[in-house]
C-alpha positions as CSV (number, residue, x, y, z in Angstrom):
1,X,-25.8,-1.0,169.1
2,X,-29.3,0.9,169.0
3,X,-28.1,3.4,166.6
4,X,-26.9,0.1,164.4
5,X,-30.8,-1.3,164.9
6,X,-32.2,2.3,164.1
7,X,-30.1,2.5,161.0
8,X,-31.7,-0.8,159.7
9,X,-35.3,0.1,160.9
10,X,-34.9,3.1,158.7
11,X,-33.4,1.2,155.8
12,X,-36.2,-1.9,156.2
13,X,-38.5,0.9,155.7
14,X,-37.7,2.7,153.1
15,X,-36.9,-0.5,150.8
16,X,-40.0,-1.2,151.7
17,X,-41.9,1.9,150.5
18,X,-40.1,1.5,147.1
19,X,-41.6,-1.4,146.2
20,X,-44.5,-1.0,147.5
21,X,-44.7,1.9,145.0
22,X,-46.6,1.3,141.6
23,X,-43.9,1.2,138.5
24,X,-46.5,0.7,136.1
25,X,-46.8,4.0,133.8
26,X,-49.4,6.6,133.6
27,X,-52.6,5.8,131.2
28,X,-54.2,8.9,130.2
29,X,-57.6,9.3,131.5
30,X,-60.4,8.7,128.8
31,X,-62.6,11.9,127.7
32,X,-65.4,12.5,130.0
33,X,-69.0,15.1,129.1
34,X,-70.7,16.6,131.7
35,X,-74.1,15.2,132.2
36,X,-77.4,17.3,131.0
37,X,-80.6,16.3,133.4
38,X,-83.5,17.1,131.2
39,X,-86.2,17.3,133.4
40,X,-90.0,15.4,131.9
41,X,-91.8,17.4,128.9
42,X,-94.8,19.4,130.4
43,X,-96.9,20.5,126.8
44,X,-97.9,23.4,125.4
45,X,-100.8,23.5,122.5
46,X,-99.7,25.2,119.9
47,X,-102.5,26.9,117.4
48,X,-101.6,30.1,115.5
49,X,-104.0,30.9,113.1
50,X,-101.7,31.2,110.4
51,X,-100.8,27.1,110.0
52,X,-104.0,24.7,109.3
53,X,-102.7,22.4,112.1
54,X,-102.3,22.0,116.4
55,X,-99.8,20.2,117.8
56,X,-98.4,20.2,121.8
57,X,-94.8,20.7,122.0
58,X,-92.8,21.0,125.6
59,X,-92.3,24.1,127.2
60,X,-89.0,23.3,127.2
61,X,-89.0,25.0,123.8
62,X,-89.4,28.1,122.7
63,X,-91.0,29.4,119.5
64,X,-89.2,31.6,117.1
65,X,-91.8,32.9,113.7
66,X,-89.2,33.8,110.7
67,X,-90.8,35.8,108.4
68,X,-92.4,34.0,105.4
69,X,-94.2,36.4,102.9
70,X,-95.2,33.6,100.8
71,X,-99.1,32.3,102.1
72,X,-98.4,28.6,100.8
73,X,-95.1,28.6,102.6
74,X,-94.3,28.9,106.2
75,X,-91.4,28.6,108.8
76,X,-91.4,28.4,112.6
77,X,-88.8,27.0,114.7
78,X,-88.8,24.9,118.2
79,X,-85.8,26.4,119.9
80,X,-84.2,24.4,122.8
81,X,-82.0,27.4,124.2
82,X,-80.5,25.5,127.1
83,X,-79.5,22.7,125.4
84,X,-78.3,24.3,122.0
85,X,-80.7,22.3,120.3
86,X,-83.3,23.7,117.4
87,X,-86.2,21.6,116.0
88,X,-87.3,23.7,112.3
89,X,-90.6,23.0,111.1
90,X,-91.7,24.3,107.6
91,X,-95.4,24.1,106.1
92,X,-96.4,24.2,102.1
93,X,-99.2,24.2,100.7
94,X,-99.5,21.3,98.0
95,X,-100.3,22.7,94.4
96,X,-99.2,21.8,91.2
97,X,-95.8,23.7,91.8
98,X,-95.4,21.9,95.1
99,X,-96.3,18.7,95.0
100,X,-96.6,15.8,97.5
101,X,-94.1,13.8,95.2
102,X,-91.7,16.8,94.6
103,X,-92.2,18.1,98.3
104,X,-91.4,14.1,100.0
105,X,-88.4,14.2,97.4
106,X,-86.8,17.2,98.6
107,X,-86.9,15.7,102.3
108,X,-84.5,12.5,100.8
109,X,-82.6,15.4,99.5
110,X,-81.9,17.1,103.0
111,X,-81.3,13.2,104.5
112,X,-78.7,12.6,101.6
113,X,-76.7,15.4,103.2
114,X,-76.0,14.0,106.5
115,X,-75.0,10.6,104.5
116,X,-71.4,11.4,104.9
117,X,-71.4,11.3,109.0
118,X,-74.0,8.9,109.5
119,X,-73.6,5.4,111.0
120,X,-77.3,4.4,109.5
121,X,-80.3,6.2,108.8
122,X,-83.6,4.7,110.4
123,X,-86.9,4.8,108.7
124,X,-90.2,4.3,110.1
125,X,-93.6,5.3,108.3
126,X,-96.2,6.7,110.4
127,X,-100.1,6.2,109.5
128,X,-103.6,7.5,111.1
129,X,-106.2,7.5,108.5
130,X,-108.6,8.9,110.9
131,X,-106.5,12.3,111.5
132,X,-105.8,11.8,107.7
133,X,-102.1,11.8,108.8
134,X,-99.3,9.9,107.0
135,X,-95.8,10.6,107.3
136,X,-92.3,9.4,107.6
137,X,-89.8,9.6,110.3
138,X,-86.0,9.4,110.2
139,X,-83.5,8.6,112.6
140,X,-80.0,9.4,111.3
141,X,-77.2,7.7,113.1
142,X,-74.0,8.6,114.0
143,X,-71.7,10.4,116.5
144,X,-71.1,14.0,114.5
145,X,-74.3,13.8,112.8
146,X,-76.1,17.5,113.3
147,X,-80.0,16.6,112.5
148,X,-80.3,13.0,114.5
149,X,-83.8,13.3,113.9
150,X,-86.3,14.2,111.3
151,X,-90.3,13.3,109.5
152,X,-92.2,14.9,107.6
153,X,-96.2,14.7,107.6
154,X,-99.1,15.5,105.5
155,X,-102.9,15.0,104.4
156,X,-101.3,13.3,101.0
157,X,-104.1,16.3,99.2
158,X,-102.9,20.0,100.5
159,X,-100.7,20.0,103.2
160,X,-97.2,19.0,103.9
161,X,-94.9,19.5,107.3
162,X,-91.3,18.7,107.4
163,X,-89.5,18.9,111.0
164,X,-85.9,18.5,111.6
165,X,-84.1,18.3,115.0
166,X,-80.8,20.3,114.3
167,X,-77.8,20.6,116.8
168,X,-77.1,24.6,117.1
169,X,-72.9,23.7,117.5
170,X,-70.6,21.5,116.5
171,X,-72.1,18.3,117.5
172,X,-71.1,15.0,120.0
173,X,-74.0,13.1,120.2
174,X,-71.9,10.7,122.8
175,X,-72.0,14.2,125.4
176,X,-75.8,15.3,124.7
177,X,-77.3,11.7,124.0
178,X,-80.0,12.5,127.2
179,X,-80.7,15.4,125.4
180,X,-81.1,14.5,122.1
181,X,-83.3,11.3,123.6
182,X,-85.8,13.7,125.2
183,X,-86.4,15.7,122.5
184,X,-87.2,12.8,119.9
185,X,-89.8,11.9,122.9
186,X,-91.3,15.7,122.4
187,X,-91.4,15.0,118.6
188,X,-93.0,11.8,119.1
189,X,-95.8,13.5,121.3
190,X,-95.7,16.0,118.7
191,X,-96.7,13.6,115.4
192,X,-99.0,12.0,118.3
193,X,-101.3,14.9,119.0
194,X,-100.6,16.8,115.5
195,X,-104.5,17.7,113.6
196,X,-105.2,19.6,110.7
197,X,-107.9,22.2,111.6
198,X,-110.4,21.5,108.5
199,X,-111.9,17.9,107.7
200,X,-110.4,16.5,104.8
């Protein structure tokens, strides 16, 4: 008789584990990115007395000259090493070969590039008569979009700066979105503290 009550102890329980069990099947889990902490911007000034114009820029970046014979055309870039991020800045000289008009156009050029990946492209104009500083800045939209973030500025008579923030691989803005958030607040303290070095 107890090995009778044992036998259905054991069978009550196992019964029970069964459908206790979860029949429903297996979702796949949805793609996850590791999280970046970008720690706050502290600012460097930068003045080199080859460009007619200061700016600060975080010391999260690092600069990197690339060699520009030309003296009404120059190229630096902001390198973000750890986050595989590069901001390029190029400076021209306005003349009658390079002017504002042809110089503004070619930035609408670059833009029209990213077009194809874009959810939206942004556009804000930026003005401060008193720096003589006008300018445009773009936000480009869009998950595999690989410059999220560009402007150009200039004194409108002789000088003209394009920037571009460029992912340096193949881009997911979804994964680096902290990232790429940060550094449009460095280029926004950027266009904020940007002078030229001689009154217009």
């Amino acid at each position: 008789m107890r090995n009778y009550f044992s036998a259905a102890l054991c069978l009550t329980t196992l019964i029970l584990g069964f459908a206790a069990c979860d029949n429903a099947p297996q979702m796949p889990k949805p793609s996850t990115y590791m999280r970046l902490e970008v720690l706050p911007a502290k600012f460097i000034t930068f003045n080199q007395s080859q460009y007619p114009f200061t700016f600060e820029y975080s010391s999260a970046a690092q600069t990197e000259f690339l060699d520009s014979p030309s003296s009404i055309a120059k190229w630096f870039n902001l390198h973000y090493a750890k986050y595989n991020f590069t901001v390029n800045v190029s400076w021209i000289k306005l003349t009658a070969d390079t002017s504002l008009y042809a110089s503004v156009n070619d930035c609408y050029t670059f833009l029209k590039r990213h077009e194809k990946l874009s959810g939206g492209i942004v556009q804000r104009d930026y003005q401060n008569p008193g720096k003589h500083l006008y300018g445009t800045v773009f936000e480009i939209k869009g998950r595999d979009v690989v410059s999220p973030y560009q402007f150009y500025l200039t004194d409108s008579l002789h000088n003209f700066v394009r920037v571009a923030l460029n992912c340096d691989i193949v881009p997911n803005n979804d994964s680096c979105a902290v990232v790429v958030e940060q550094i449009k607040k460095d280029l926004q303290h950027m266009i904020n503290t940007f002078e030229w070095k001689t009154s217009q």
